[in-house]
Residue, then its C-alpha position, 0 to 999 in steps of 0.5 A: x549482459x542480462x539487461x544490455x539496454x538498462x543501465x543498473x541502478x543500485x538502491x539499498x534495497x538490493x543489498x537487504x534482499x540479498x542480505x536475506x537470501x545469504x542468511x539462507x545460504x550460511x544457515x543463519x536462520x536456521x542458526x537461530x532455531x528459524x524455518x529457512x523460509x522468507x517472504x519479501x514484500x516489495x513493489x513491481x520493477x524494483x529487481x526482485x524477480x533478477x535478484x531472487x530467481x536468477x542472480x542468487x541460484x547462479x551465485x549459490x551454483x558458482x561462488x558458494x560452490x553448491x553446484x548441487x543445489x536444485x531449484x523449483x522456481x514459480x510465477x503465476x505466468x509460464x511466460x515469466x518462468x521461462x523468462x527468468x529460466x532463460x536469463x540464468x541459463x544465459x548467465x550460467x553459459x557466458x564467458x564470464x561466468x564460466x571462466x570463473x566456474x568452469x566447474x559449472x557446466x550444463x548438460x540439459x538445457x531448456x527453455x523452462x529448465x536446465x541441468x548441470x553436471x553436478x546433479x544441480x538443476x534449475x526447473x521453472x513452471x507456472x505456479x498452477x503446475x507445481x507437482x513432481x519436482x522436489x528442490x532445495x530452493x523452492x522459490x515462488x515469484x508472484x503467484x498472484x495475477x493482477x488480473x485474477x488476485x481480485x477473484x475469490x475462485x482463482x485466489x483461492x485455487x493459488x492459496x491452496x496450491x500454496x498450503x497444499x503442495x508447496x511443503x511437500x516441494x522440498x527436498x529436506x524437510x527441515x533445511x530446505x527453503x522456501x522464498x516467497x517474493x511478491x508485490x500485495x495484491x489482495x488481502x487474503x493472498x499467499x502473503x496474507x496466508x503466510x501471516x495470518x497463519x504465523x507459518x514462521x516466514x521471516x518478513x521482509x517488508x519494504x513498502x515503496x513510501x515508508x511508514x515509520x508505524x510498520x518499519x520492517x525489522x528482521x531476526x538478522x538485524x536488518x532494519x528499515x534504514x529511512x528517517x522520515x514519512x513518505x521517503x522513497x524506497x529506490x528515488x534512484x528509479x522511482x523519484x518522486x515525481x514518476x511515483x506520484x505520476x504512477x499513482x493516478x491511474x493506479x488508483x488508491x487501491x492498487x497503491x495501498x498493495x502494490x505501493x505500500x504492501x497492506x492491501x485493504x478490502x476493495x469494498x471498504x474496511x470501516x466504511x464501505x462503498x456500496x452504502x454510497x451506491x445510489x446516494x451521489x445527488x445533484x444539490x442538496x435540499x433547500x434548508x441543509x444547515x452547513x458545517x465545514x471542519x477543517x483537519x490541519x497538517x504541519x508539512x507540505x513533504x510528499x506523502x505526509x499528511x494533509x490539510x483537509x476540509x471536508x463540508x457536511x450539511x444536515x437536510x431537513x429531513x435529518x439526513x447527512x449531505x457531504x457538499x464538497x471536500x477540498x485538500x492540499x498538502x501545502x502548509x503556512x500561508x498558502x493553508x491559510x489562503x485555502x482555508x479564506x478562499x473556501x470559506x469565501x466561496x461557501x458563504x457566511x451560512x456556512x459554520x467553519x470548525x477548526x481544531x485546537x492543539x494541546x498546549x499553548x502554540x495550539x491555542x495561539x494557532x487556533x485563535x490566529x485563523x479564527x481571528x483571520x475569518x473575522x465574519x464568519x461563524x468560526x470556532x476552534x474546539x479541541x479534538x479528543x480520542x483517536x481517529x478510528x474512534x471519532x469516524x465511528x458515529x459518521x461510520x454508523x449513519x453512512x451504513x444506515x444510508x443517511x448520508x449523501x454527497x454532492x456529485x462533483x469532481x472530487x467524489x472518488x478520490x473522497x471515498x477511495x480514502x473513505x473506503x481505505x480508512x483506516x488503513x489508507x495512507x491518508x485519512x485527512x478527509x476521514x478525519x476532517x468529515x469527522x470533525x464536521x459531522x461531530x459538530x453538526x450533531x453537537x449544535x442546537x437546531x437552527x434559530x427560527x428566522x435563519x437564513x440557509x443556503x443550498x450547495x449545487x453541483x456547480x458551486x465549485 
């Protein structure tokens, strides 16, 4: 009726958020001595704005008999609040719906707002104009622009119409509710508001790849009900394929936001991408000494970790080159033919570092490939302390500026992942430049009389 061209599909999501919005309705929250308020992270085209803003008013209005009820719905678009306005007044007004409550009839009717005769009305505004109406729902549907989250004068004028006049939008202070759904968009959005100031939302945070590390959990006993990394929220409309096709021209970025709701720092978190302005080069110097070390994953399932090798060199000035990264999330032989290849096309000058598991099956791993790069300079070592800790001393010599990279196809995708570390989902070439850089400081200057080599630009 709504979506006559769109065939629905279900996905379990559906019925977690309507799970919430109910608890509002019955009172649960505010049962469990909670604030009726509920923030829902969620990324783009998964019904949330139908769902919040249209079926769950209408359904309060008919159904639960709350035809009293008055709701003040917001988006950062007038076009989108009158978008949804109009799909509920259309819900309201059909056949359908008033056969089964024909007690719902109403008596104003706009494009923006309606009224019925039971004093219930519905009024929908972009979120810039929220002044005047009091309501018994406030529900605010993206307040953020894409467009705009990412300037600090327009982020700010939103998250301070969210403090400074969202309280006072309601009708009861105390029972009243507030829902807030939206997709992430920057880190110190209304989302971020919400959370750092511990404004009592309960938070329903469903990322489109799940990270078993930041599975959602509710005081209704909802949890996030998927089993392994990487599982997709709603493959019924995002499969597998479309979400990796999508992710290209969004850019890491814009992934670790809207995909995975934990926006990060565009310019960097523990790595920053302005200390690399100026610093990309065309080769580097006669006499780099050269270590690539590789980051090794035990899967090729979509989404999961990595297998990464990431060569730096050490020029003879004693600053740090990145050469060349390369990654695949194969695993088995197909790792061990990368591995081989790469360290057939960097040359036997070039050292290869591996890294050494706990217990036996990692020593035995360990000495199977350095065993497979008999002639070349290979060593296994064992790897000790987290991942942020051993990026740290890389980290330092980036942001002293003494570390370049070798201009080549690879170098964006290089440091979005840099630049999103730690928070990114991968962080297989962090970890992998890590290991290389670590090893390259811990060796003993070059013997006199040993050969170098030079990578160029076009070595790969």
């Amino acid at each position: 009726m709504l979506e006559p061209t769109n065939p629905y599909l279900h996905g379990w999501h559906i019925d977690a958020i309507a799970a919430h919005l109910e608890a509002i309705t019955s009172g649960a929250f505010l049962a469990q001595g909670l604030s009726n308020r509920l923030l829902i992270n969620i990324p783009p085209g998964t019904m949330k704005s139908l769902i919040v803003s249209v079926f769950w008013p209408a359904w309060e209005w008919g159904p639960k008999g709350l035809a009293s009820h008055r709701f003040v719905t917001t988006s950062y678009s007038e076009t989108y609040a009158k978008r949804d306005s109009r799909r509920m007044r259309s819900l309201v007004t059909s056949e359908w719906y008033e056969s089964l409550w024909p007690e719902v009839k109403l008596i104003r009717s706009g494009e923006a707002s309606f009224a019925n005769s039971k004093t219930g009305f519905r009024e929908g505004m972009p979120f810039k104009s929220l002044t005047g109406s009091r309501g018994d729902r406030v529900i605010i549907d993206d307040p953020h622009s894409i467009d705009t989250a990412e300037s600090e004068a327009e982020r700010e004028a939103t998250t301070r119409t969210f403090r400074e006049s969202v309280p006072t939008r309601l009708n009861d202070p105390e029972r009243s509710a507030i829902v807030v759904v939206m997709q992430r968009l920057h880190e110190r959005d209304v989302s971020g508001q919400i959370l750092a100031l511990k404004l009592g939302y309960q938070h329903l945070m469903l990322p489109m790849e799940f990270e078993p590390e930041r599975r959602c959990r509710t005081a209704i006993g909802f949890e996030d009900p998927r089993n392994y990394d990487g599982e997709l929220l709603f493959p019924e409309r995002f499969p597998r394929n479309v979400v990796e096709r999508d992710k290209v021209p969004m850019g890491s970025y814009a992934v670790a936001g809207q995909f995975q709701q934990r926006p990060v720092p565009r310019d960097g978190g523990l790595f920053k991408r302005e200390w690399f302005a100026g610093k990309i080069i065309r080769q580097a110097p006669q006499g780099t000494r050269w270590i690539r070390h590789w980051d090794l994953a035990a899967t090729k399932k979509a989404g999961a970790a990595r297998t990464a090798g990431v060569k730096i060199g050490r020029a003879p000035d004693g600053s740090f080159i990145v050469g060349h990264a390369v990654k695949t999330q194969d695993e088995g032989n197909r790792v061990r033919q990368l591995i081989k290849a790469t360290a057939e096309a960097d040359g036997r000058e070039v050292e290869i570092s591996l890294p050494q598991d706990p217990g036996q099956a990692g020593k035995v791993q360990a000495q199977d490939m350095v065993a497979m790069l008999a002639g070349w300079k290979a060593k296994a070592e064992p790897e000790t302390g987290d991942k942020v800790t051993r990026a740290e001393p890389f980290s330092v010599q980036c942001e002293a500026g003494n570390v370049y990279i070798v201009e080549g196809a690879w170098n964006e995708d290089y440091l979005d992942e840099l630049c999103l570390f730690p928070s990114g989902s991968f962080k297989d070439q962090v970890d992998a430049s890590s290991g290389a850089f670590g090893r390259l400081v811990q060796r003993k200057e070059a013997q006199p009389g040993r050969v170098t080599t030079t990578t160029t630009m076009g070595a790969y």
